[in-house]
C-alpha positions in Angstrom: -48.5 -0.4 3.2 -45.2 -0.1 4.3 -42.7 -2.8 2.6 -40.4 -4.4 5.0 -36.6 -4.8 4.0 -35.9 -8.8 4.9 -33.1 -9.4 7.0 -29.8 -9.5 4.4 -25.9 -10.6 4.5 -25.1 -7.3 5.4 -21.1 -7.8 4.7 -22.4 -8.9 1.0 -24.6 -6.0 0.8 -21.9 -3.5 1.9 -19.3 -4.9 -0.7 -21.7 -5.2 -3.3 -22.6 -1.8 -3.3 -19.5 -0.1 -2.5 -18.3 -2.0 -5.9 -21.0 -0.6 -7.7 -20.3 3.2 -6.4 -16.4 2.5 -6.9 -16.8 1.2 -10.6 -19.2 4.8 -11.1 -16.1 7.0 -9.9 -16.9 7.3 -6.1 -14.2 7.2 -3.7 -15.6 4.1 -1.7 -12.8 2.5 0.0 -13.3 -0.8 2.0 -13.0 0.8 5.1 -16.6 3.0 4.0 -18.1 -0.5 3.1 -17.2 -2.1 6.5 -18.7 1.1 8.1 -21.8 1.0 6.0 -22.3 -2.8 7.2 -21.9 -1.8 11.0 -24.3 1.5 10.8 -27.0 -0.9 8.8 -26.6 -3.1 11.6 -27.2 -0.4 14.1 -29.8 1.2 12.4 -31.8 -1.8 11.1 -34.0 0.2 8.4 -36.9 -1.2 8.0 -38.1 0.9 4.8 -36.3 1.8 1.7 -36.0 5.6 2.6 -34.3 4.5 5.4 -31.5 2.4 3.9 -30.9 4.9 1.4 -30.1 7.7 4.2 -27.8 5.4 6.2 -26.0 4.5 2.8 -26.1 8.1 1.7 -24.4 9.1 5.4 -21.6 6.7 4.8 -20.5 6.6 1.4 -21.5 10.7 0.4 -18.9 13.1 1.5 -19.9 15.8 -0.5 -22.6 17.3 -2.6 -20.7 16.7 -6.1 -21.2 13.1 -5.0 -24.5 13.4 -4.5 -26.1 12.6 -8.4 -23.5 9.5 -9.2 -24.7 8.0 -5.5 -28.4 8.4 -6.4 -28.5 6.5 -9.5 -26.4 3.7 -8.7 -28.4 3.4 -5.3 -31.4 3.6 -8.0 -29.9 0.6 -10.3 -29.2 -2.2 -7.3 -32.5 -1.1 -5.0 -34.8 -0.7 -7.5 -33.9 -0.8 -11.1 -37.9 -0.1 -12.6 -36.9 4.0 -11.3 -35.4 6.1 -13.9 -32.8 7.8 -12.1 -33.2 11.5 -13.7 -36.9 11.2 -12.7 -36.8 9.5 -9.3 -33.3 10.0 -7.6 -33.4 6.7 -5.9 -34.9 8.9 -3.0 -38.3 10.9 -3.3 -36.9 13.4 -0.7 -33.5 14.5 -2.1 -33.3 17.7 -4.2 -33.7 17.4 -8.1 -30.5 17.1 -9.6 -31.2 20.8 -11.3 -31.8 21.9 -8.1 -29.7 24.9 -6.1 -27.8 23.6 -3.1 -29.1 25.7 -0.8 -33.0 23.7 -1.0 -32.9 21.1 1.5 -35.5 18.1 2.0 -38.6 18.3 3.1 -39.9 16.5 6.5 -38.9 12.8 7.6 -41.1 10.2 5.8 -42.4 8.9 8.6 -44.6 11.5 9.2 -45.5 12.8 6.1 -49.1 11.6 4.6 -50.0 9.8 1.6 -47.2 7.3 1.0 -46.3 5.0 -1.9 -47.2 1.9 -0.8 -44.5 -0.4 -2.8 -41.9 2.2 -1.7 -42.4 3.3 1.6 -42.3 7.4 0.2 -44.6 9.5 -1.6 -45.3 9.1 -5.0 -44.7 12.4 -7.0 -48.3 12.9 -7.9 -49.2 12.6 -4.1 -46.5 14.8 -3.4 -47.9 17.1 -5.7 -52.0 17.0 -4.3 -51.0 17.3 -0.8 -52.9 20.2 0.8 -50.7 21.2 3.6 -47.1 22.2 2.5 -44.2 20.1 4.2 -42.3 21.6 7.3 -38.6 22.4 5.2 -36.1 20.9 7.7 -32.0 21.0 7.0 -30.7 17.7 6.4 -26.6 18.3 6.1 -24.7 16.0 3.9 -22.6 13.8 5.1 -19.3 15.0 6.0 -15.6 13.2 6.5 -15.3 11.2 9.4 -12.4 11.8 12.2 -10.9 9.0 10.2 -10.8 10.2 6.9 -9.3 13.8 8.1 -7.0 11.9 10.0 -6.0 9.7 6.7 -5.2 13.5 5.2 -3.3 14.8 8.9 0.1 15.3 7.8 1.9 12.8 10.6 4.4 15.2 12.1 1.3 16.7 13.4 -0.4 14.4 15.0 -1.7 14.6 18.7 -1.0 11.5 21.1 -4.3 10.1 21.2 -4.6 10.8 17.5 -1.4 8.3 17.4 -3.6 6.1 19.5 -5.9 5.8 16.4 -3.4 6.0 14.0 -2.3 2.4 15.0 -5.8 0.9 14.4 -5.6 2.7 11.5 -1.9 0.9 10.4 -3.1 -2.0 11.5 -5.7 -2.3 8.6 -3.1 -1.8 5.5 -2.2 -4.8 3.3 1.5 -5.3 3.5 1.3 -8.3 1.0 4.7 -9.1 -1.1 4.7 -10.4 -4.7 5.0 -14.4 -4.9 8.3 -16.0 -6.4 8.7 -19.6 -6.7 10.8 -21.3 -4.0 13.2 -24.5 -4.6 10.8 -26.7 -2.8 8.1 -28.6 -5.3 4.9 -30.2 -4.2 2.7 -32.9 -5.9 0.4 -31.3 -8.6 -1.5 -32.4 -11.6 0.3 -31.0 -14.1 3.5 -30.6 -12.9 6.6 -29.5 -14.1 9.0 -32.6 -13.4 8.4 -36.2 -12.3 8.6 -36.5 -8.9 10.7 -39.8 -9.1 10.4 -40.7 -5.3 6.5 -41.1 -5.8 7.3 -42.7 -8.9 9.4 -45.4 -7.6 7.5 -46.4 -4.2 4.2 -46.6 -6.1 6.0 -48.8 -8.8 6.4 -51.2 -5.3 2.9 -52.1 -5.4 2.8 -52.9 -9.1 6.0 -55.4 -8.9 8.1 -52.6 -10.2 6.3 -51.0 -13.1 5.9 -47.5 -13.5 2.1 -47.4 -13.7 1.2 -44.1 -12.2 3.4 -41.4 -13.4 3.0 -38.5 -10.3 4.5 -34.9 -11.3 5.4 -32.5 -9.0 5.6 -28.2 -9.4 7.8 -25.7 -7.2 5.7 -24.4 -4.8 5.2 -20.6 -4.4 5.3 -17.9 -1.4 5.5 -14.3 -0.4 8.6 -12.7 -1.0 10.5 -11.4 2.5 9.6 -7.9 3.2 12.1 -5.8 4.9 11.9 -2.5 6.0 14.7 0.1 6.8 13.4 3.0 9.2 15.2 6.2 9.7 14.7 7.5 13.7 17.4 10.5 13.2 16.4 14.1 14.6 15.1 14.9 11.0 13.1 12.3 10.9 11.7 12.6 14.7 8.2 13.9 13.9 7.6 11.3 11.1 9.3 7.9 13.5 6.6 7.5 15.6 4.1 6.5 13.1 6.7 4.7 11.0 7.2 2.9 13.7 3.8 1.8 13.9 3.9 0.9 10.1 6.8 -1.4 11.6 4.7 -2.9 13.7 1.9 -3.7 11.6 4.3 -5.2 9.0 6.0 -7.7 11.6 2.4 -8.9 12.9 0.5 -9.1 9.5 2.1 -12.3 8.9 4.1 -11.7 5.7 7.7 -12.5 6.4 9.0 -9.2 7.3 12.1 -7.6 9.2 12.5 -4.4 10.7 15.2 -2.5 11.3 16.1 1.3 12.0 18.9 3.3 11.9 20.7 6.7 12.5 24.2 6.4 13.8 24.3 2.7 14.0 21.5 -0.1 12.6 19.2 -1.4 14.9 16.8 -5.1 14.4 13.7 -4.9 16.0 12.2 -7.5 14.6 11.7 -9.4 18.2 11.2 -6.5 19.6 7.8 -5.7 17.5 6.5 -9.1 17.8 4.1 -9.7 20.4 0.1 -9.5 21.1 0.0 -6.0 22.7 1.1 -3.5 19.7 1.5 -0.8 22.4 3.8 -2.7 24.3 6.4 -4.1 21.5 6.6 0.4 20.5 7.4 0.7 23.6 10.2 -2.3 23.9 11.5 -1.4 20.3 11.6 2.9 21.2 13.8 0.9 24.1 15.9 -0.8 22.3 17.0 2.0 19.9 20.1 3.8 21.7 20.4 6.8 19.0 16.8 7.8 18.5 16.6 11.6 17.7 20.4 11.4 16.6 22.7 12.1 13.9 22.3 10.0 10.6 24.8 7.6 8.8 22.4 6.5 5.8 25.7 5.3 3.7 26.9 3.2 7.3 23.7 1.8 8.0 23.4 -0.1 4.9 26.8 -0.7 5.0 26.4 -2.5 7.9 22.8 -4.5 6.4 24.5 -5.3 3.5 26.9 -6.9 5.7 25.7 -8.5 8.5 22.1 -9.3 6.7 22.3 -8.4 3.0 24.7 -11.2 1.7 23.2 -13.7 4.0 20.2 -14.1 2.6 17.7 -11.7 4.0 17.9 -9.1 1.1 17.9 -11.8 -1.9 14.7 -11.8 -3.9 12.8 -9.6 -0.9 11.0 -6.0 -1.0 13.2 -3.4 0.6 11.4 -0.4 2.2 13.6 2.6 3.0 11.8 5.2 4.9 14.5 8.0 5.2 14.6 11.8 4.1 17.7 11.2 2.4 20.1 13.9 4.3 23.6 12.2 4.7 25.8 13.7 7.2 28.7 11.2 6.1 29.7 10.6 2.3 27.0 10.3 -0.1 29.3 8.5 -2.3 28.8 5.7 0.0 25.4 5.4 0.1 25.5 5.1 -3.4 27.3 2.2 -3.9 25.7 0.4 -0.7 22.2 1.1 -2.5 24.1 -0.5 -5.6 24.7 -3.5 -3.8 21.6 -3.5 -2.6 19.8 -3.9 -5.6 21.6 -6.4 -6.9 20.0 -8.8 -3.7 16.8 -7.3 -3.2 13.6 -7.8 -5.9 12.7 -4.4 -5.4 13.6 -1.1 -3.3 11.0 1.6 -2.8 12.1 4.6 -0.8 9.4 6.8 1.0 10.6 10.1 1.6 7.7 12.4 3.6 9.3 15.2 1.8 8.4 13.9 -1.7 4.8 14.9 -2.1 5.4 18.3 -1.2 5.3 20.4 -4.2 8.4 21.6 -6.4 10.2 18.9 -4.9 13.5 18.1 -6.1 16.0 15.3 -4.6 18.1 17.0 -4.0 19.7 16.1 -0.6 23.1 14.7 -1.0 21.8 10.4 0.2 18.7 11.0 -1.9 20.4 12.1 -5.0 22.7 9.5 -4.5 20.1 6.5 -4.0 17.4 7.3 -6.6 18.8 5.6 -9.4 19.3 2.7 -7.7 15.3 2.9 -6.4 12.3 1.4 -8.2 9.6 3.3 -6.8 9.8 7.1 -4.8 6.9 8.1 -2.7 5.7 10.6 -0.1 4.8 9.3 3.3 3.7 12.2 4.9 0.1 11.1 6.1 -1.9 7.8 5.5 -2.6 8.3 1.9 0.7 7.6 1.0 0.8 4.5 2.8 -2.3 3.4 0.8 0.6 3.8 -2.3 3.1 2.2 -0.4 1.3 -1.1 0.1 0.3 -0.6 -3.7 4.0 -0.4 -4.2 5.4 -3.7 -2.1 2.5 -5.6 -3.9 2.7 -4.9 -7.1 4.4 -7.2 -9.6 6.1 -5.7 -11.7 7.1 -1.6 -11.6 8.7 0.3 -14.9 12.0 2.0 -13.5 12.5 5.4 -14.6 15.7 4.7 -17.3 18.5 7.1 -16.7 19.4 9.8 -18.9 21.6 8.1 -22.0 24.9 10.5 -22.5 24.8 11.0 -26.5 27.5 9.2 -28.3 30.4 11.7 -29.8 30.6 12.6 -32.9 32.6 11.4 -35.5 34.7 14.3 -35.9 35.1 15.0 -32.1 38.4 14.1 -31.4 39.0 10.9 -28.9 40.0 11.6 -25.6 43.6 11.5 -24.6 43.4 8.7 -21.9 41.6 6.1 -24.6 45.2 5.6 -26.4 47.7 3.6 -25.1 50.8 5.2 -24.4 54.6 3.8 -24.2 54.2 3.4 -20.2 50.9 1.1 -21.1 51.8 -0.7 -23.3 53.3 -4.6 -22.5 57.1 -4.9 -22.0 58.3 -8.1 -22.2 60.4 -8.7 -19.3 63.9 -10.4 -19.2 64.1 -14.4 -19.3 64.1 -16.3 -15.4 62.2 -13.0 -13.9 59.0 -13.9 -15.0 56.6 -16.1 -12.9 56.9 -19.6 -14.2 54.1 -21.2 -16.1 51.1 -22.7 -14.4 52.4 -20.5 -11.1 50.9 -17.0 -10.3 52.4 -16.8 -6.8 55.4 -17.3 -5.8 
């Protein structure tokens, strides 16, 4: 007798038991779960062995995978199997087994099943007279999306861009809290809230019965991200500028700017309903796309115009550049300086920076980093997996510089630290000097 699987929360089920395969070292993202909740719903097993090869073609991606999948499938299905003996499927390959042995035929038409199982029993399996027909069952191998998560993005095709977007869409661009000056009414507040205090003392002829307290309330920090669209940057801006996009409409407070010769805010320009159309309005709106860069300038010109006024204190400032300066890198140096002093926290993606032996050496980069909390490589959607680590985590350990060592006793002091005669104070004659209590004349 076949058992029949009752009709589950399948968004439960999926989370459930990507949690379980996650916590046993899989690499089960939420993006497999949600996949293994929409193939359940299109398959509809109806038997054990069938839920067990739809979960095993989602969340398997290759045969190393295979054992650790198998006993935890074992554990939350059905935990009176010992998972060395009975691999949570009576059809997969022993675990000592070569990989080249494949399983045996469907279940469905095999004879002598189990009957609380739906499969055959090992001593069935054993006594049956005709040997099963061997047919190859491949393992399950990466989707479109997962290569395209590991596709390098100045490579991309157009209608792999197309699917990129969905793709940028789904990343969690969620700030860090901090508490604003507003306060609302809370149990165990921080402060009295005296105006509550007072009119409810109106309705006990003036007494302060009912003391209410009141706590600053809390919100997501702004999020504002600085996109280079220079020539060096071309083949990497057009899925930045979908990262833009699905920043602005995730409803975080975010701004968006880009920059080569001159700053651009496209903040207006990426809002909207239709994601295609506000990347085509904010590619528009850029007039030096594919031009020459002025790193130093541009955030010359944020700090500025944006910085100072409020936009840049206490937010998350997200620099996607490659760091090559045509101007003076001296200047993007102390920009980034005052930079930091506004913003909560600056992380600079650089595509370049997950390549290997890679130094910083480019004259903006060099003159940045020390003024950067977090470095990372955005050259394909892996990185921007640690990018939205990066913008949400609370706190990040910067990298301390390198300490010059203290000189020696016996060193001789420099020169320059004595005073000489043309230092030192002269007193200047009496009725030339500025009167007191007056600096200006």
């Amino acid at each position: 007798m076949t058992a029949v699987l009752e009709a589950p929360d399948l968004a439960g089920l999926a989370a459930a038991l990507g949690r379980r395969l996650r916590d046993a070292g899989l690499p089960v993202t939420h993006e497999r779960s949600a996949r293994f909740a929409r193939a359940t719903a299109l398959v509809a097993p109806r038997t054990r062995s069938e839920l067990y090869w739809t979960a095993r073609a989602v969340f398997v991606s290759s045969e190393a995978q295979l054992p650790t999948f198998d006993r935890v499938f074992a554990a939350v299905f059905d935990p009176r199997l010992e998972p060395d003996e009975d691999r949570g499927d009576p059809y997969s390959p022993p675990l000592d087994a070569p990989a080249s042995e494949r399983p045996p035929s469907s279940p469905s038409r095999s004879p002598g099943r189990d009957a609380g199982g739906g499969g055959l029993s090992p001593t069935a399996a054993a006594s049956a007279d005709e040997p099963a027909r061997e047919i190859e069952v491949p393992l399950a191998l990466a989707s479109e999306e997962e290569r395209l998560r590991e596709r390098s993005f100045e490579a991309l095709e157009p209608h792999e861009l197309a699917r990129l977007r969905r793709l940028m869409g789904q990343l969690e661009l969620a700030t860090p809290h901090r508490r604003t000056r507003r306060a609302r009414r809370a149990r165990t507040g921080e402060r009295l809230d005296l105006r509550r205090v007072l009119r409810a003392s109106l309705r006990t002829g003036g007494e302060p019965v009912k003391l209410v307290r009141k706590r600053r309330r809390t919100g997501p920090r702004r999020l504002v991200l600085l996109c280079d669209i220079s020539g060096s940057m071309e083949p990497y801006a057009r899925a930045y500028l979908q990262l833009l996009s699905s920043a602005v409409a995730s409803g975080t407070p975010a701004e968006a700017f880009v920059f080569a010769t001159r700053l651009t805010r496209l903040t207006r320009a990426l809002s909207g309903r239709n994601p295609e159309a506000a990347i085509q309005r904010a590619a528009a709106t850029a007039p030096d796309w594919s031009s020459g860069t002025r790193i130093g300038e541009a955030l010359k010109a944020f700090n500025d115009r944006f910085g100072r006024r409020g936009m840049a204190r206490g937010a998350v400032v997200v620099i996607l550049s490659d760091g090559w300066e045509r101007a003076d890198p001296a200047l993007v140096g102390r920009e980034m300086e005052r930079l930091a002093r506004l913003a909560h926290r600056i992380v600079w993606v650089n595509p370049r920076a997950g390549a290997p032996g890679f130094e910083p050496r480019a004259g903006g980069m060099a003159a940045a980093l020390p003024h950067c909390d977090a470095l990372i490589g955005g050259r394909d959607l892996n990185a921007m997996d640690a990018l939205a680590d990066a913008i949400a985590a609370e706190e990040i350990t910067r990298p301390e510089p390198a300490r010059t060592p203290a000189p020696h006793a016996d060193e001789p002091s420099w020169a320059s630290a004595e005073p000489t005669d043309a230092q030192r104070p002269v007193p200047m004659p009496s009725g030339y000097g500025p009167r007191r209590g007056r600096t200006t004349p």
